[in-house]
C-alpha positions as CSV (number, residue, x, y, z in Angstrom):
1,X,-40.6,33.4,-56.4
2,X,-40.2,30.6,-59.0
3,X,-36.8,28.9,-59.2
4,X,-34.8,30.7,-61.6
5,X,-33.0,27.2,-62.8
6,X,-36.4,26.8,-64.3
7,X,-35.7,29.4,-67.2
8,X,-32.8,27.7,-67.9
9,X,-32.2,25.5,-70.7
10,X,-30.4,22.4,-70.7
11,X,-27.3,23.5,-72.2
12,X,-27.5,26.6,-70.1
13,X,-27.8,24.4,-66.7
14,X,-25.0,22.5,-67.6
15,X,-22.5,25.3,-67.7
16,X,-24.0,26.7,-64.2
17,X,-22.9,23.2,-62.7
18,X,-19.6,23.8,-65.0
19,X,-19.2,26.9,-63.4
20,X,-19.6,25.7,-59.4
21,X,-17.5,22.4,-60.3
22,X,-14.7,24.9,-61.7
23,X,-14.9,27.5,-58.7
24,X,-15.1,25.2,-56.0
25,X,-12.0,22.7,-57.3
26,X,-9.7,24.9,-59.3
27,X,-10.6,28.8,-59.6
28,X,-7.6,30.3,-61.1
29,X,-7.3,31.7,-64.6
30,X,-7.4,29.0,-66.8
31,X,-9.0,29.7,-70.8
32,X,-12.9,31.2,-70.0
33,X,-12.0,32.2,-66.0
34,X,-13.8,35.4,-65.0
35,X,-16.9,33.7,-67.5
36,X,-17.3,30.6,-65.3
37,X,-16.2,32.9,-62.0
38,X,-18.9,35.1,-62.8
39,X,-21.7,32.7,-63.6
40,X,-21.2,30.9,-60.8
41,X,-21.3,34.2,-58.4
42,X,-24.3,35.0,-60.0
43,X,-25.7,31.6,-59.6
44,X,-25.2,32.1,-55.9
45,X,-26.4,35.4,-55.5
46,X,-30.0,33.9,-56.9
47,X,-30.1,31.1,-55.2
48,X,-29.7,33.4,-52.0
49,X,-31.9,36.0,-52.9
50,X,-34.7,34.3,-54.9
51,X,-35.3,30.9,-53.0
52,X,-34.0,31.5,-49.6
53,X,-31.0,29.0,-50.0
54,X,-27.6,29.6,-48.6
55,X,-24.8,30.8,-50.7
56,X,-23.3,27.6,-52.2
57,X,-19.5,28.6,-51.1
58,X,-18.7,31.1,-48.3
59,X,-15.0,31.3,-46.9
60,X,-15.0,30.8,-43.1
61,X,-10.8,31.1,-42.7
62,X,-8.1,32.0,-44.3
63,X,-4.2,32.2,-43.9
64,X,-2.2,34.0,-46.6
65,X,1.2,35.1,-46.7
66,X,2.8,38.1,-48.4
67,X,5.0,35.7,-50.8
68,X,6.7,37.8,-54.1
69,X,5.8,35.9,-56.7
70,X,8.3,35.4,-59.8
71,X,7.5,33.1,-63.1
72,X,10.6,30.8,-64.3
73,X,9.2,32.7,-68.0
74,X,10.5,36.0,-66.6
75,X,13.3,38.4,-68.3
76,X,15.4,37.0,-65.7
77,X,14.8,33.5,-66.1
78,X,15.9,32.6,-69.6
79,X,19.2,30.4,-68.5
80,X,17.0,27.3,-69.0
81,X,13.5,26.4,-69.1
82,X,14.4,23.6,-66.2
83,X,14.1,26.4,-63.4
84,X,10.8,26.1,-61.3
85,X,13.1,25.3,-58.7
86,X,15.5,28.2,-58.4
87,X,12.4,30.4,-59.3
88,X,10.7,29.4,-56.0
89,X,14.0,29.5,-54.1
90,X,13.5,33.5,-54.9
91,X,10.2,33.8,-54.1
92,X,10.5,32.6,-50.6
93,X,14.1,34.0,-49.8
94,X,12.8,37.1,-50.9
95,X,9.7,36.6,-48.1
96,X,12.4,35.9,-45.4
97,X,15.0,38.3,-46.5
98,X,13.6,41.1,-48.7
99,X,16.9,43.0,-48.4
100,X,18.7,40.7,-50.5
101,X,18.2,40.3,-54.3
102,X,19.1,37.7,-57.0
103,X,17.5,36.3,-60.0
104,X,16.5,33.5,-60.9
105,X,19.2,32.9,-63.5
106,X,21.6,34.1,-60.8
107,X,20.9,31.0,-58.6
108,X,20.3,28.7,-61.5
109,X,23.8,29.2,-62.5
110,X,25.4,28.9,-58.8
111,X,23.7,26.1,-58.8
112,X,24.8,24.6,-62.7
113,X,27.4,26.7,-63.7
114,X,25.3,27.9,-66.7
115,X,24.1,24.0,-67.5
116,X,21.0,23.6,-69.0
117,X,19.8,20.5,-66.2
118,X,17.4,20.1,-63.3
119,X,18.1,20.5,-59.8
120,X,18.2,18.3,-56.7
121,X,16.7,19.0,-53.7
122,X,20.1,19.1,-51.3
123,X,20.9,21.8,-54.5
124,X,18.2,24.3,-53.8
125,X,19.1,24.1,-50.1
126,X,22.6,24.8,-50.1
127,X,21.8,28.1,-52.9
128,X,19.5,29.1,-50.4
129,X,22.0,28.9,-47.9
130,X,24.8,30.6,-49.7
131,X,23.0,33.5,-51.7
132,X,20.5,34.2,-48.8
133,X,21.4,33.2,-46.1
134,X,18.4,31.4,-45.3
135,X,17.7,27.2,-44.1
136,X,15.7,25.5,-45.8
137,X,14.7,22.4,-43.7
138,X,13.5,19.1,-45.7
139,X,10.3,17.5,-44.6
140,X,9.4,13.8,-46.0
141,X,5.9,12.4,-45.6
142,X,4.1,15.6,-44.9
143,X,0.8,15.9,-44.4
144,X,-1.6,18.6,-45.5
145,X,-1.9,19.8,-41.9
146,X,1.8,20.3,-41.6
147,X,1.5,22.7,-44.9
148,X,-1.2,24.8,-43.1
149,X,0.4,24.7,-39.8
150,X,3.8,25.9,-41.6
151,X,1.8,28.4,-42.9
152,X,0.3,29.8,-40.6
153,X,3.6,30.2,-38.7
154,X,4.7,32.5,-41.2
155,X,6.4,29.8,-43.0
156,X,5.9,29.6,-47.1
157,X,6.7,26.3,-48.0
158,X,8.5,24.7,-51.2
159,X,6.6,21.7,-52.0
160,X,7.9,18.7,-54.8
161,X,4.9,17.6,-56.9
162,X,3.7,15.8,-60.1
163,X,2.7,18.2,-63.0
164,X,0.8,15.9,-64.6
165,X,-1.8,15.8,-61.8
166,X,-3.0,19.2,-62.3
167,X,-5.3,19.4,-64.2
168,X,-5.6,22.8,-64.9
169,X,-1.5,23.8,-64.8
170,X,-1.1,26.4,-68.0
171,X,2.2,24.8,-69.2
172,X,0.2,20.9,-71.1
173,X,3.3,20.2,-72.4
174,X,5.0,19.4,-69.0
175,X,3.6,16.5,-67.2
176,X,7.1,15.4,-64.4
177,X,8.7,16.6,-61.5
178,X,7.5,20.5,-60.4
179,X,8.2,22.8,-57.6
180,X,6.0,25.1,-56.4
181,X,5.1,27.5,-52.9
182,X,2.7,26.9,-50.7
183,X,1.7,30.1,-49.8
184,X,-1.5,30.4,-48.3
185,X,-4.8,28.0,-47.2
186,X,-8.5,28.8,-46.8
187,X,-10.9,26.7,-45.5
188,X,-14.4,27.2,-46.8
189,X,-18.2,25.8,-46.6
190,X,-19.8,23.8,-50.1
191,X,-23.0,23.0,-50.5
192,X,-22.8,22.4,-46.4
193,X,-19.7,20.9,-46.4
194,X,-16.1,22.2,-45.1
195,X,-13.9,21.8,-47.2
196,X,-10.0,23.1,-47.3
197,X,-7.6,24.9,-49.8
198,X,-4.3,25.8,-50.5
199,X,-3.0,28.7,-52.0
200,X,-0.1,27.8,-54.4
201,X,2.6,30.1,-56.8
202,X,3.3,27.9,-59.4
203,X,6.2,29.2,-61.6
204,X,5.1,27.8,-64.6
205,X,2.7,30.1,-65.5
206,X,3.8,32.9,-69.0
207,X,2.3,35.4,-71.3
208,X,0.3,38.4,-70.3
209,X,-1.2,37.8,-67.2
210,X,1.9,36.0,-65.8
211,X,1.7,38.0,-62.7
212,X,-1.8,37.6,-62.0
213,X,-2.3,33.7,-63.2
214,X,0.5,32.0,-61.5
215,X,0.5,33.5,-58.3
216,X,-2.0,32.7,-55.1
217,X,-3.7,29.6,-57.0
218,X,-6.7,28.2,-54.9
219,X,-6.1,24.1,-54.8
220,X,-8.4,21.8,-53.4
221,X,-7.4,19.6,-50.3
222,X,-8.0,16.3,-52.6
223,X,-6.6,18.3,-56.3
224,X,-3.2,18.9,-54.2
225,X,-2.6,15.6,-52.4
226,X,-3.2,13.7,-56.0
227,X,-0.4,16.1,-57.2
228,X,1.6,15.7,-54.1
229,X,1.2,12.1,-53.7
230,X,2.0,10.9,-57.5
231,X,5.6,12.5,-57.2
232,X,7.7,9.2,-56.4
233,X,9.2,11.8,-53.8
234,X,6.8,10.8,-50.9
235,X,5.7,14.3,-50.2
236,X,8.6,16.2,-49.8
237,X,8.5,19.9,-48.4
238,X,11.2,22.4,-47.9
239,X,10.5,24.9,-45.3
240,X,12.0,28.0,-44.4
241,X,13.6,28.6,-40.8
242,X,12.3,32.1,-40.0
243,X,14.1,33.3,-36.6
């Protein structure tokens, strides 16, 4: 059988390399998503089936962890718009005590008072030490190994990064500081290669498909150490202690 890249025009091969660039480093619903998803698992399925080559991707391991997800957009977030930190302080208090319940405007204000600011680190530990119960340890210089080993522990993890290094975050018009969970890694083969991932809720994400955009974000290795290492913050992590 004739390669079916042959039939392709140029214009038309160009977005099929668009499409495996896209799924293979970012892969979460960004403007044209399911399009480029679904060209590129076509693309796959022909190259397997009509010339004999592998798959171009296949996931060989995967850790991923139950982790609510919550948007600092929400009904319940509207105290300020300087909240991605509270906001993941719910999502993974909630994961290590589901029983108790507050908002994200709840903790926002017991950590302001109601003023519209951001937070410190040392802030978002003692809230989720007093609302929930829950330690949240601080880890400097962490390393991507420590994330999936945190992980894989049951451990979701709040990680301090630079928003401006993602290059496909929803929100263009904030490029700073961001929090965001670690929820989740995979690794997976490319074109022969192993290559690693890790699964992020980024509270930053609004509109209609809030729920389903923000949450479980697949992140390169390289993508999320750029973001991680551009914060002036040397790559700080704030993990739960689970027992």
């Amino acid at each position: 059988m004739a390669d079916w890249r042959t039939e392709l025009d140029e214009r038309q091969q160009k977005e099929v390399e668009l499409a495996r660039l896209y799924a293979r480093d970012f892969a979460h619903g960004t403007d044209g998503h399911s399009r480029l998803m679904l060209i590129e698992r076509l693309a796959g399925m022909l190259d397997e089936a009509g010339t004999g080559q592998p798959a171009p991707s296949k996931i060989i391991d995967f850790t991923v962890l139950d982790v609510p997800y919550h948007s600092q957009w929400e009904f319940d977030a509207n105290l300020t718009r300087q909240d991605c930190g509270p906001a993941c302080v719910e999502m993974v208090c909630e994961y290590v005590k589901p029983e108790i319940d507050h908002t994200t405007d709840a903790i926002m204000k017991h950590i302001t008072g109601g003023a519209d600011r951001g937070v410190w680190v040392r802030e978002l530990q003692q809230a989720a030490a007093d609302l929930y119960g829950v330690t949240l340890r601080r880890s400097d210089n962490s390393l991507f190994e420590s994330l999936m080993g945190w992980i894989e522990n049951g451990q979701p993890v709040i990680v301090l990064v630079w928003y401006g290094s993602f290059l496909t975050r929803l929100d263009r018009g904030y490029t700073e500081g961001h929090f965001m969970v670690a929820v989740g890694y995979d690794k997976f083969t490319y074109q022969g290669e192993t290559q690693r991932r890790l699964l992020i809720h980024d509270p930053d994400f609004y509109g209609a498909n809030t729920l389903t955009q923000g949450a479980f974000i697949p992140v390169t290795e390289k993508h999320f150490m750029d973001m991680w290492n551009d914060y002036p913050g040397a790559r700080i992590a704030l993990v739960p202690e689970t027992s």
